[in-house]
mmCIF file of the C-alpha atoms, coordinates in Angstrom:
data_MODEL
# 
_entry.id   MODEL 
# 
loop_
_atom_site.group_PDB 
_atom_site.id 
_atom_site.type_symbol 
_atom_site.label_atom_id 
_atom_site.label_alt_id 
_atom_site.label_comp_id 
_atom_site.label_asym_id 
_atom_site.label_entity_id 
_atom_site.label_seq_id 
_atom_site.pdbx_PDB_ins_code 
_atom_site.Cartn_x 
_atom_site.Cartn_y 
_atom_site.Cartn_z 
_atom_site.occupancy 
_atom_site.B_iso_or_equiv 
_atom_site.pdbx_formal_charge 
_atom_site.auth_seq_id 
_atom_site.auth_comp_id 
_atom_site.auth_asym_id 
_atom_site.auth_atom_id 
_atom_site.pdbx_PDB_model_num 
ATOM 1   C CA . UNK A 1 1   ? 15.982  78.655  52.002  1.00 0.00 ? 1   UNK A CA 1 
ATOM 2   C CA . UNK A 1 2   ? 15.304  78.822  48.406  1.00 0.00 ? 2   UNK A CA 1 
ATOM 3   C CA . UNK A 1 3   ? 18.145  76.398  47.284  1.00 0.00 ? 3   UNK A CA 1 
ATOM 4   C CA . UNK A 1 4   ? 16.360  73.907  50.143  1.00 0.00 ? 4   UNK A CA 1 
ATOM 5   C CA . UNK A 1 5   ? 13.009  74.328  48.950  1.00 0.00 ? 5   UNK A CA 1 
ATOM 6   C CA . UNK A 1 6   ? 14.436  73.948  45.518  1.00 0.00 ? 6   UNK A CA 1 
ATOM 7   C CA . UNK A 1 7   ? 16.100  70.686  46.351  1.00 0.00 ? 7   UNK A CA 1 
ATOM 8   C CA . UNK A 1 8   ? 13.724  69.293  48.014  1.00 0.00 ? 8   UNK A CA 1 
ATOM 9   C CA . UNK A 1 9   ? 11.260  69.817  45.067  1.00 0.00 ? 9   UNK A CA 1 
ATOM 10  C CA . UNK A 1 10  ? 14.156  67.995  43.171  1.00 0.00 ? 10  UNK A CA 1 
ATOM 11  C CA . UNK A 1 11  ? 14.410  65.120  45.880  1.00 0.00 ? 11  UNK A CA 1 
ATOM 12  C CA . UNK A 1 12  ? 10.229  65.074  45.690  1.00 0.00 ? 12  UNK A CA 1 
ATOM 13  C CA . UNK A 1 13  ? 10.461  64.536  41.673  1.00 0.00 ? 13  UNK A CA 1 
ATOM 14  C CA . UNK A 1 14  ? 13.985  62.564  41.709  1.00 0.00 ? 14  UNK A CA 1 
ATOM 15  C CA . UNK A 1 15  ? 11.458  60.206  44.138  1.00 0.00 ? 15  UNK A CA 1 
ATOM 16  C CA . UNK A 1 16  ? 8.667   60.189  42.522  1.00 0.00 ? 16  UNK A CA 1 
ATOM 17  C CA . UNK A 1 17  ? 10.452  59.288  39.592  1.00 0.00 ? 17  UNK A CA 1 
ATOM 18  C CA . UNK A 1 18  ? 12.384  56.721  40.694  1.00 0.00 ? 18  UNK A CA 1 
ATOM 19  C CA . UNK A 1 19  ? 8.967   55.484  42.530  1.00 0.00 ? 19  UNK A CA 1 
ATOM 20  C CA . UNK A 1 20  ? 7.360   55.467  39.177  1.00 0.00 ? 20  UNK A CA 1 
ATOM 21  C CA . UNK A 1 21  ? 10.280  53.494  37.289  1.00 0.00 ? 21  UNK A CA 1 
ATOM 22  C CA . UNK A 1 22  ? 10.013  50.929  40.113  1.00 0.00 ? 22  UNK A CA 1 
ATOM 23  C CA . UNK A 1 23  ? 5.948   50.591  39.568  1.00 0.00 ? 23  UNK A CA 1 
ATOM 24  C CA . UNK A 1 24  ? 7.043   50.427  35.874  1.00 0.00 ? 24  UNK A CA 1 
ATOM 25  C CA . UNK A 1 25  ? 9.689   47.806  36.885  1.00 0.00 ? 25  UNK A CA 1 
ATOM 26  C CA . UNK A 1 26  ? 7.837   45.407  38.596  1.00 0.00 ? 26  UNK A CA 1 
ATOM 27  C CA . UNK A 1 27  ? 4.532   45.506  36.089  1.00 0.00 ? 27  UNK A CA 1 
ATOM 28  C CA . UNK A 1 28  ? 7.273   44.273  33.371  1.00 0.00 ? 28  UNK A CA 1 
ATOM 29  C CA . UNK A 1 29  ? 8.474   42.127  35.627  1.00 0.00 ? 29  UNK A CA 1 
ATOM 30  C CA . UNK A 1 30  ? 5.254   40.638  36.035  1.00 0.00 ? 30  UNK A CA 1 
ATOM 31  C CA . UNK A 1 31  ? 4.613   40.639  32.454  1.00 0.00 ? 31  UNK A CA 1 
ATOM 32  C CA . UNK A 1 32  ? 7.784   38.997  31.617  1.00 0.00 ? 32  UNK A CA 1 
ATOM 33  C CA . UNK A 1 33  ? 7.057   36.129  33.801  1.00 0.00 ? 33  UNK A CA 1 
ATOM 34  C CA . UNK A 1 34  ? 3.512   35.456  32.444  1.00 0.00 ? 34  UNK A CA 1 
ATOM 35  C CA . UNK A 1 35  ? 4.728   35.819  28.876  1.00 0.00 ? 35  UNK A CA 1 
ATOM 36  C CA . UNK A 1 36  ? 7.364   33.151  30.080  1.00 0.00 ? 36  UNK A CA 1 
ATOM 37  C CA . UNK A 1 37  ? 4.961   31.263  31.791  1.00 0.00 ? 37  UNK A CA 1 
ATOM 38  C CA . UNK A 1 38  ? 2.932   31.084  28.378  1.00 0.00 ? 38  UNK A CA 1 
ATOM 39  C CA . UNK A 1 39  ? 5.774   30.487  26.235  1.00 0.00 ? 39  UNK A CA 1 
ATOM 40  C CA . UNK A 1 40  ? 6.528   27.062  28.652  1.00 0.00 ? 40  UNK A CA 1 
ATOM 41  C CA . UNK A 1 41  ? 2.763   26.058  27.658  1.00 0.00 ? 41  UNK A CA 1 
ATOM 42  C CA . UNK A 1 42  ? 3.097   27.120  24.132  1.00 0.00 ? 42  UNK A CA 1 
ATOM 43  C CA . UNK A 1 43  ? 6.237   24.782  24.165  1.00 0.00 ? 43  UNK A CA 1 
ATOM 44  C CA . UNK A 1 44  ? 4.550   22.083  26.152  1.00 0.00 ? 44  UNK A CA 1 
ATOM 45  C CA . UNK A 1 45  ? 1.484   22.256  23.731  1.00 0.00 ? 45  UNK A CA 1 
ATOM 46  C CA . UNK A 1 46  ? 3.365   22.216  20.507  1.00 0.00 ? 46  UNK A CA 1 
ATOM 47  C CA . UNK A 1 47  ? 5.566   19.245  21.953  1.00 0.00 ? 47  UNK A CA 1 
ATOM 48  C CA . UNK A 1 48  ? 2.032   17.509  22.022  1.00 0.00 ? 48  UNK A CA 1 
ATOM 49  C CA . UNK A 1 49  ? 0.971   18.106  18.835  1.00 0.00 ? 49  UNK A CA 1 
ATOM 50  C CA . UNK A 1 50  ? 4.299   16.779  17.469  1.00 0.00 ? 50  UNK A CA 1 
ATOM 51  C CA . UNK A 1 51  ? 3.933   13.789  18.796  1.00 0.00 ? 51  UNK A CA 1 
ATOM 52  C CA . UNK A 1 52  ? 0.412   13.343  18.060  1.00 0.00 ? 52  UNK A CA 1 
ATOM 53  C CA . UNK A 1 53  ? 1.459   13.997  14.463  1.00 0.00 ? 53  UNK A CA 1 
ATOM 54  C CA . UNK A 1 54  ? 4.436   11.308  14.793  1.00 0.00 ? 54  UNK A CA 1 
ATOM 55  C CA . UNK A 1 55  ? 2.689   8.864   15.687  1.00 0.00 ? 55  UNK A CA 1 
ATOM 56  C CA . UNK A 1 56  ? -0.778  9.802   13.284  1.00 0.00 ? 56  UNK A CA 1 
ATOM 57  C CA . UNK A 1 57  ? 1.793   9.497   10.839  1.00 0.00 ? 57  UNK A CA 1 
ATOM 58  C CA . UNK A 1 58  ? 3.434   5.995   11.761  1.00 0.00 ? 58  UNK A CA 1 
ATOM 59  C CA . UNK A 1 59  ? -0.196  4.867   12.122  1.00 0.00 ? 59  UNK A CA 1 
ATOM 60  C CA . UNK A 1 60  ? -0.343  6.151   8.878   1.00 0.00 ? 60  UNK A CA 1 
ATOM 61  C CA . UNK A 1 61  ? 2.699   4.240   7.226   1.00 0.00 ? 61  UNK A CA 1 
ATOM 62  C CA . UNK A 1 62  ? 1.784   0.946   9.364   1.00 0.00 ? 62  UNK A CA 1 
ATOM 63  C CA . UNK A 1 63  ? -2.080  1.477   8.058   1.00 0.00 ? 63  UNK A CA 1 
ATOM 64  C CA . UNK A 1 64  ? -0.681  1.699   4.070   1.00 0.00 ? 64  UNK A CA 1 
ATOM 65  C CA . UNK A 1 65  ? 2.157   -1.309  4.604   1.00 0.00 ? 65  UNK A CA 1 
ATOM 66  C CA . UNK A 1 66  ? -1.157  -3.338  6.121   1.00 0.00 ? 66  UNK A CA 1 
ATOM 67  C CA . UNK A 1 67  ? -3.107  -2.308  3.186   1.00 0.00 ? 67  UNK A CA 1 
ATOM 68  C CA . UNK A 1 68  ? -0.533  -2.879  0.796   1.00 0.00 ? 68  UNK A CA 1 
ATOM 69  C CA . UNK A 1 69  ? 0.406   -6.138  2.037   1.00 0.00 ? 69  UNK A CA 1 
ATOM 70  C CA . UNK A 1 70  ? -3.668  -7.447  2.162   1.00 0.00 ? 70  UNK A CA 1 
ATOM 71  C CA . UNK A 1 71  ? -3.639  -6.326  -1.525  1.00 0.00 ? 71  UNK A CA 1 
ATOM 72  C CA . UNK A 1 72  ? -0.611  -7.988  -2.198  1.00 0.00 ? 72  UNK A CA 1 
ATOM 73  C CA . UNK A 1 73  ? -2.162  -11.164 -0.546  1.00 0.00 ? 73  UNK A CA 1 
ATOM 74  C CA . UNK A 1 74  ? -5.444  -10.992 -2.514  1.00 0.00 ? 74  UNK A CA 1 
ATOM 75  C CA . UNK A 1 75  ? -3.437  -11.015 -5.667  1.00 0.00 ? 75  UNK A CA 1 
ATOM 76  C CA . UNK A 1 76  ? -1.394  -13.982 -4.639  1.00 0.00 ? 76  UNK A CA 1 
ATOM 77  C CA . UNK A 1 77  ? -4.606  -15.454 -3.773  1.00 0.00 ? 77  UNK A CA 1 
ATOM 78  C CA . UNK A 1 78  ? -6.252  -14.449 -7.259  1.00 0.00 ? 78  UNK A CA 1 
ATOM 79  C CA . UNK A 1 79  ? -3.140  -15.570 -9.126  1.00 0.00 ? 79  UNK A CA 1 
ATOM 80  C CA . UNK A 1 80  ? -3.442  -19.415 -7.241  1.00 0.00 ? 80  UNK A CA 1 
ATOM 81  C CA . UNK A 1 81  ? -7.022  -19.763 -8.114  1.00 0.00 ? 81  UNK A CA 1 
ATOM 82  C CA . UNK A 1 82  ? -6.640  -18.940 -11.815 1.00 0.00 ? 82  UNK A CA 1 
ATOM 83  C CA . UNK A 1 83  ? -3.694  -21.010 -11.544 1.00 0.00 ? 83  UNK A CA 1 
ATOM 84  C CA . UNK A 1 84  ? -6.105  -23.742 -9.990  1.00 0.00 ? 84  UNK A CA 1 
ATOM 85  C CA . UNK A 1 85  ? -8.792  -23.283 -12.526 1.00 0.00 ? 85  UNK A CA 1 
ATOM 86  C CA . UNK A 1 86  ? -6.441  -23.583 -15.325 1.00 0.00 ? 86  UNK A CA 1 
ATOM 87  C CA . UNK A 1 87  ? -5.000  -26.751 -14.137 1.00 0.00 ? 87  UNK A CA 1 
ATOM 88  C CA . UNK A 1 88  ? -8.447  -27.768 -12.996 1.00 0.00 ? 88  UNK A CA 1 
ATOM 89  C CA . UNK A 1 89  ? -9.750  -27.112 -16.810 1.00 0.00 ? 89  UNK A CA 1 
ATOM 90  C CA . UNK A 1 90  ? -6.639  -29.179 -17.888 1.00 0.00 ? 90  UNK A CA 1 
ATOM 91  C CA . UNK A 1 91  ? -7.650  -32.253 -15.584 1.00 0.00 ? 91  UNK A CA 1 
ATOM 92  C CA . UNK A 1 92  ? -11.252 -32.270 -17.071 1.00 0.00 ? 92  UNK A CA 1 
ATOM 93  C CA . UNK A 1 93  ? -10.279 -32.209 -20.417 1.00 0.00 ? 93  UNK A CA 1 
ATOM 94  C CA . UNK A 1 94  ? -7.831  -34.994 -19.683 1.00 0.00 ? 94  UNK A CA 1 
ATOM 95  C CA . UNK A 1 95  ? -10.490 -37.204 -17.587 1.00 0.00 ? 95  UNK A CA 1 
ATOM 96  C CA . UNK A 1 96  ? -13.003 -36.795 -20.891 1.00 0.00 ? 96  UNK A CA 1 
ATOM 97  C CA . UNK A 1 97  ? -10.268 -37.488 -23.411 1.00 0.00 ? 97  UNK A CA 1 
ATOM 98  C CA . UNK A 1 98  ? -9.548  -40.678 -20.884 1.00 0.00 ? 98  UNK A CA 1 
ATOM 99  C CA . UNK A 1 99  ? -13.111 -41.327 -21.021 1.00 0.00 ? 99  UNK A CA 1 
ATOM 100 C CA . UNK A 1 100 ? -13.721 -40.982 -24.529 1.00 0.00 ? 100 UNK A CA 1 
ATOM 101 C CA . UNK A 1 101 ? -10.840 -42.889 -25.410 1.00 0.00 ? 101 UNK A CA 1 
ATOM 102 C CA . UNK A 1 102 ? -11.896 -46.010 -23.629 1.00 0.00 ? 102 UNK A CA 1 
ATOM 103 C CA . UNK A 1 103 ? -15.371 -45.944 -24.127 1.00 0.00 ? 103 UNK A CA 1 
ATOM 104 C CA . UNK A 1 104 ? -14.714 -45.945 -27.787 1.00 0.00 ? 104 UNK A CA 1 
ATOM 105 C CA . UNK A 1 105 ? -14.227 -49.100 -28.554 1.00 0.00 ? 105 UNK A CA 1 
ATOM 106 C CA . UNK A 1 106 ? -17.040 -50.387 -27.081 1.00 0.00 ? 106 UNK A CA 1 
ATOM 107 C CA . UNK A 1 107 ? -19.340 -47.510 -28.973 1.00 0.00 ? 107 UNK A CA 1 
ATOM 108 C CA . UNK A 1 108 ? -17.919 -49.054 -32.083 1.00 0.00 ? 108 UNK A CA 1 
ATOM 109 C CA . UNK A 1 109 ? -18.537 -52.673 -30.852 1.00 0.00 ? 109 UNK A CA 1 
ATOM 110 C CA . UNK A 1 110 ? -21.864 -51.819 -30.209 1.00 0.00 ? 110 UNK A CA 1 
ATOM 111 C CA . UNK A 1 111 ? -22.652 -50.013 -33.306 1.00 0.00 ? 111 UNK A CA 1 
ATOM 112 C CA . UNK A 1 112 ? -20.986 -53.048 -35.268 1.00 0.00 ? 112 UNK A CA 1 
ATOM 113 C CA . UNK A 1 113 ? -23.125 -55.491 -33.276 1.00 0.00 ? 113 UNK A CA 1 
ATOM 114 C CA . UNK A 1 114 ? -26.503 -53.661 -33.757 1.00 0.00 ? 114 UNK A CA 1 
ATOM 115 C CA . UNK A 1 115 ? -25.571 -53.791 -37.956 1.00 0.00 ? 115 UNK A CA 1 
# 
């Protein structure tokens, strides 16, 4: 009688035990699947944020070749109008000399005429 009482403590604890491990079982169970669940998200959210930062950063690149290119315009555009001016200054300068040139004799034909 005592070796039954005895093993059916044991059986009680063995059970309990084993009850216990299972309780223990399941809450990691249950834990493993929300920390998967979370790492999915974690992936999903970082997979985001990549992309976001791809395409900030092509934005970026297209934004400086746009900027680079409008400054390489305006230069080309500054370098024509000087280049205008000059020749524009040259023109002048020829048109007066022109000018000059054939008004001149009649300056000297009209100072000669008033003497």
């Amino acid at each position: 009688m005592l070796r039954h009482l005895i093993n059916c403590c044991i059986t009680g604890i063995i059970i309990n035990a084993v009850q216990q491990l299972q309780a223990l079982l399941d809450d990691i169970r249950r834990e493993t699947e929300v920390l998967r669940s979370q790492l999915n998200s974690e992936r999903a959210t970082k997979q985001g944020l990549e992309g976001l930062l791809q395409d900030n950063h092509t934005k970026g690149w297209q934004t400086q070749m746009t900027i680079q290119e409008k400054e390489t315009e305006i230069q080309l555009l500054k370098d024509r109008l000087a280049l205008n001016e000059s020749k524009m200054y040259v023109l002048w300068w020829t048109v007066l000399q022109t000018v000059y040139l054939r008004l001149l004799p009649y300056l000297h034909a009209s100072k000669q005429a008033s003497s």
